[in-house]
N, C-alpha and C positions, 0 to 999 in steps of 0.2 A: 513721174517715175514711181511704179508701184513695187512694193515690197513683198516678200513670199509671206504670207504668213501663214501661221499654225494655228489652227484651233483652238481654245483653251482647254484642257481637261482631256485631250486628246494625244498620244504618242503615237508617231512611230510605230508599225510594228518591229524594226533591226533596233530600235532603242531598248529594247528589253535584254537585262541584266543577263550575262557569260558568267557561271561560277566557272571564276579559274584558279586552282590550286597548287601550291610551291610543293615542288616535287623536289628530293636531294640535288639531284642534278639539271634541274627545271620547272617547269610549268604543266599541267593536265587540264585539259575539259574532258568532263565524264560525259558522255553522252546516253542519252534517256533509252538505247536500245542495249545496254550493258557493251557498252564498246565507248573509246578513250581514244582522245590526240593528243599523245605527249610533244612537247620540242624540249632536248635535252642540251646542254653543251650551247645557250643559247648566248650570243654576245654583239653586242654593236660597234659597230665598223663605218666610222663615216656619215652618221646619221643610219644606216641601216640594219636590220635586225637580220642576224643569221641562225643557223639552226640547224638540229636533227629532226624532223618530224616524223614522230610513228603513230602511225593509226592501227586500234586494234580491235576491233571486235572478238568480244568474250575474252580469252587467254590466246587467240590467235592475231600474228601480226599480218596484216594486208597490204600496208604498204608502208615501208622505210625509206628516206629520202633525205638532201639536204636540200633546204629552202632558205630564200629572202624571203621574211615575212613580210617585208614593206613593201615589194616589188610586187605592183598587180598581175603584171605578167605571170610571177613566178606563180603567188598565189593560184592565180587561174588555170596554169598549166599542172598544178598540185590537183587542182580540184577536177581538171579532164582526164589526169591518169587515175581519179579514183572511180570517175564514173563507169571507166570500162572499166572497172571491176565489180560494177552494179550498186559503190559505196556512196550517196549523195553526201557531198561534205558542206555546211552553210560559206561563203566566205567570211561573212560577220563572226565567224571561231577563231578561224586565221587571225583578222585583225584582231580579236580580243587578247590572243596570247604574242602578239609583237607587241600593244600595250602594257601586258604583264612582265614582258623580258626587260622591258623600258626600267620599270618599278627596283630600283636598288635594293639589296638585301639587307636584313633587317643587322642591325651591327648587335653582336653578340657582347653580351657585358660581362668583366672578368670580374673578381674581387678587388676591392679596392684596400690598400691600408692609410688605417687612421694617421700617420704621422705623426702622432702628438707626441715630444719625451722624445729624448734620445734613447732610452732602452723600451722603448715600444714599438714591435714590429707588425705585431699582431695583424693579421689579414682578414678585414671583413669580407661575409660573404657579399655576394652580388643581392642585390634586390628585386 
């Protein structure tokens, strides 16, 4: 029974790193032609990732949709409505920003008060 193995020293090339960035209302991959795939409004439902996704090139939108990110289907059929638009999209994007919808948001920290003394109310800042 032989095992797959990998090279040492060797990756993948879909192993290489998606910067993907917290947008107010979601997630961005910038892409290297100055055009961007946001999903905004993004939330899981059942194990699965749902979404707005827009893709834009420079300041123009090319295409607006709502997507299962987890869904290779959906995915695939995202990525044959951009082709007729002449937009190649990688899938490995897709999945990197269902990944990032996954990621909780960061808990914001309020001030805290010290307690101490009954007549001390005084409210530390946050750190």
């Amino acid at each position: 029974m032989g095992r797959a193995r990998r090279a040492k020293g060797r990756r993948p090339k879909d192993e290489s790193a998606i910067g993907v960035d917290r947008t107010r209302g979601g997630w961005r991959v910038q892409l290297g032609d100055g055009g961007a795939v946001d999903v905004t409004s993004p939330h899981v439902d059942r194990g699965q990732v749902r979404g707005t996704i827009t893709v834009r090139i420079g300041n123009a939108i090319k295409l607006r949709d709502t997507v299962n990110l987890t869904s290779c289907r959906s995915r695939t059929g995202l990525i044959a409505k951009l082709a007729k638009k002449g937009i190649v999209l990688e899938e490995r994007i897709l999945v990197a920003l269902d990944e990032a919808c996954r990621t909780p948001a960061p808990v914001r920290e309020t001030g805290v008060c010290d307690g101490v003394g009954i007549f001390r109310t005084r409210c530390l800042p946050a750190r």
